[in-house]
C-alpha positions in Angstrom: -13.5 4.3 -15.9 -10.0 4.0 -14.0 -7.5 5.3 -16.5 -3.7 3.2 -15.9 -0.6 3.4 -16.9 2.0 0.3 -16.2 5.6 1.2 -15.8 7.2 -2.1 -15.9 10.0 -3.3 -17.8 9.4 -6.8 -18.7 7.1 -7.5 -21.9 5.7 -11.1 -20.7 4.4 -9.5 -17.4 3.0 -6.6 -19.3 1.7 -8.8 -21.8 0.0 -11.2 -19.4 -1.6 -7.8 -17.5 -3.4 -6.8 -21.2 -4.8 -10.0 -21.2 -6.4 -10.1 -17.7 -7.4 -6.2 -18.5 -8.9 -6.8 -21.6 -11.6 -8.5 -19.8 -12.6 -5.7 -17.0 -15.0 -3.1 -18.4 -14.0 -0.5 -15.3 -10.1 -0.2 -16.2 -8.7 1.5 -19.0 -5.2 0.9 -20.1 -3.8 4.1 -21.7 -0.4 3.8 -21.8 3.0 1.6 -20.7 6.3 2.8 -19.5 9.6 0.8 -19.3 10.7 3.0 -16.6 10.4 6.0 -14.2 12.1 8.3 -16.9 9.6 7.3 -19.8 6.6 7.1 -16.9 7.0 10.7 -16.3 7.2 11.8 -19.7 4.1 10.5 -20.2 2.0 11.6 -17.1 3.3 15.2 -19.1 1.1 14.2 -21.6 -1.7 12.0 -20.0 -3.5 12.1 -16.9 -3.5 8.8 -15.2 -5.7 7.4 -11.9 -3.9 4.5 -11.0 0.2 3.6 -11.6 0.7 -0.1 -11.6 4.5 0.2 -10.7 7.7 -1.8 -11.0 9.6 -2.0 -8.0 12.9 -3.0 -9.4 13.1 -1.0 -13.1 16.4 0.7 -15.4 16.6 4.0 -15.8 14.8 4.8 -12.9 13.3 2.4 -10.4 9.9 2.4 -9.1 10.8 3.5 -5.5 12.1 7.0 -7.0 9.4 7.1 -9.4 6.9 6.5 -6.7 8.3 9.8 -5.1 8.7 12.3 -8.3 4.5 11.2 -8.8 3.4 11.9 -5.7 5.1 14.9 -5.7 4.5 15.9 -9.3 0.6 14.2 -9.4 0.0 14.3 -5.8 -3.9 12.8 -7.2 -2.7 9.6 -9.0 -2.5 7.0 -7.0 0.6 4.0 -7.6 0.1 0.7 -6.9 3.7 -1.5 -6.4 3.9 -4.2 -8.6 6.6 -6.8 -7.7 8.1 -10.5 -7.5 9.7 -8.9 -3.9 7.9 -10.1 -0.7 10.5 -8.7 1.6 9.8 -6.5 4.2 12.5 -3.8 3.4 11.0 -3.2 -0.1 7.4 -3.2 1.1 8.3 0.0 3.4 10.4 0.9 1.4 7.1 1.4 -1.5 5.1 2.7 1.2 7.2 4.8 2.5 7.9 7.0 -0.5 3.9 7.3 -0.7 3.0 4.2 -2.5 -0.7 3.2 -1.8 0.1 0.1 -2.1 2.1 -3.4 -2.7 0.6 -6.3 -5.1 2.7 -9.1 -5.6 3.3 -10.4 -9.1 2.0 -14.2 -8.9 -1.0 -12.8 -7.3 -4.5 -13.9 -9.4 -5.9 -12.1 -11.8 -8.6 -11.1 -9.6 -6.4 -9.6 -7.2 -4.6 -7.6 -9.5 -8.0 -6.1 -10.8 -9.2 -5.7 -7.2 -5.6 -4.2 -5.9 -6.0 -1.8 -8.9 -9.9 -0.4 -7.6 -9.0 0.0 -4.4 -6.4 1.9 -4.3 -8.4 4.1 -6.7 -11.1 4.8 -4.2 -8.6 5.6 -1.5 -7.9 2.3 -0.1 -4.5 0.5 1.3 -3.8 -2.7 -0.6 -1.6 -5.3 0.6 -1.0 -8.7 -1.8 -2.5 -11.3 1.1 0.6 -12.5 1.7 2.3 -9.5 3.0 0.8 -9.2 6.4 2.5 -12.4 7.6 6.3 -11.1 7.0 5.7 -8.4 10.1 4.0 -11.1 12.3 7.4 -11.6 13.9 8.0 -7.3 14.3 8.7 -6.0 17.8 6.4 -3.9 18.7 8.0 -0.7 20.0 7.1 2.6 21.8 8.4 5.5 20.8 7.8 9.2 21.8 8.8 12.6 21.2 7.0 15.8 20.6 6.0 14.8 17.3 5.2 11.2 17.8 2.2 10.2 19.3 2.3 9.2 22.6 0.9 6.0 22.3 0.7 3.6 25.5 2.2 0.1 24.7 -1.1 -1.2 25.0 -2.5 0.9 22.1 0.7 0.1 20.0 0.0 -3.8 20.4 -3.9 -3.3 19.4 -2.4 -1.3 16.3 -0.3 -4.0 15.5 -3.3 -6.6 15.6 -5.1 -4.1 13.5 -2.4 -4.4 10.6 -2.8 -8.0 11.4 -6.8 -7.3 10.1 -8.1 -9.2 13.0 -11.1 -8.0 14.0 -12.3 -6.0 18.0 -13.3 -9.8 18.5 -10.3 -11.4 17.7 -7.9 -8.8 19.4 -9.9 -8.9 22.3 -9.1 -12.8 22.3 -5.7 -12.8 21.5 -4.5 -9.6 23.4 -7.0 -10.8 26.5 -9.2 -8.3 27.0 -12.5 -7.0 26.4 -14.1 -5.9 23.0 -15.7 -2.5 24.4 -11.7 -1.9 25.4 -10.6 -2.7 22.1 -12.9 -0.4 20.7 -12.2 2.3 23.3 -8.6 2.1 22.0 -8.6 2.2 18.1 -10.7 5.4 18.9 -7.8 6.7 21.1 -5.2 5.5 18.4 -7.3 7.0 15.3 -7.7 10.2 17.3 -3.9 10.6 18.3 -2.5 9.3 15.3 -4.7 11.7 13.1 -6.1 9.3 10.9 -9.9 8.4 10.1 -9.6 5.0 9.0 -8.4 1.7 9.5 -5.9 1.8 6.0 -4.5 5.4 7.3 -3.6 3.6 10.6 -1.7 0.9 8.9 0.0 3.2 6.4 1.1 5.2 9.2 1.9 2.0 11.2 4.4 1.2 8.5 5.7 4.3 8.0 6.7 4.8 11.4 7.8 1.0 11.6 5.9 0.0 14.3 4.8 -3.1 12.4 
């Protein structure tokens, strides 16, 4: 059972959330917060898996909540929850250690979805989000603590965020499969990550999407 907690401040939203919760067997719902303040008074109390979180709440918004539980509860995992599709907002979650960004008007089957996998260590991203960093640059940067990725490798990372599959970036970027594949191996080893949704976190983080 996936115990949650939603800190949100509006009562319709958190309303309409008990009702599409109600009907999954796998999430609990043990407690709601109308901010970051009253969200970490009860995490004192309560130990939650998954933080359905208001990007944009009083008191104390979700983006400095996000940080004092990931410090605090390094092991509960907070899900953004928000009417904002803007790209400053979504790094801005993601960036403070959020494991992900579900967007309000998103189906109930989404939400429940979002909600599982971030709980089993997974990225989520509302499927509308990839499209707002179609347009990005992609652009290289190095130093001694940045990987130094060629600019091939940073477009094949960008088409991974994209999640278009070896096949697809092979097509797109012009080039075989078996090199596409010889690349995310590169990237995944350089970067120091072992999967696909620690690539595009990083990716992110490091705005290179």
């Amino acid at each position: 059972m996936i115990r949650l907690i939603i800190a949100d401040d509006h009562p319709m939203i958190i309303g309409g959330l008990k009702t599409i919760l109600e009907k999954d067997k796998e999430i609990s719902l043990i407690a709601e917060a109308n901010n970051g303040v009253e969200l970490l008074d009860i995490l004192k109390l309560k130990e939650a898996d998954v933080v359905l979180m208001d990007v944009n709440m009083p008191v104390m918004n979700g983006i400095d909540a996000t940080k004092k539980v990931k410090k605090q509860y390094p092991e509960t995992k907070v899900l953004a929850f928000s009417q904002y599709d803007e790209k400053r907002f979504v790094k801005q979650m993601l960036k403070t250690g959020a494991d992900g960004y579900l967007l309000k008007n998103s189906a109930a089957s989404e939400i429940t979805d979002a909600i599982k996998m971030v709980h089993d260590g997974g990225l989520f991203l509302s499927e509308e989000l990839p499209n707002i960093f179609e347009s990005s640059k992609t652009t290289k940067r190095s130093n001694y603590f940045f990987p130094d990725l060629s600019n091939r490798e940073l477009d094949v990372v960008k088409q991974i965020y994209l999640e278009r599959s070896s096949t697809e970036i092979a097509k797109h970027l012009g080039i075989g499969k078996s090199t596409v594949e010889s690349h995310r191996a590169n990237i995944f080893l350089k970067v120091g990550v072992k999967n696909t949704a620690g690539l595009v976190k990083w990716a992110i983080e490091n705005d290179i999407v």
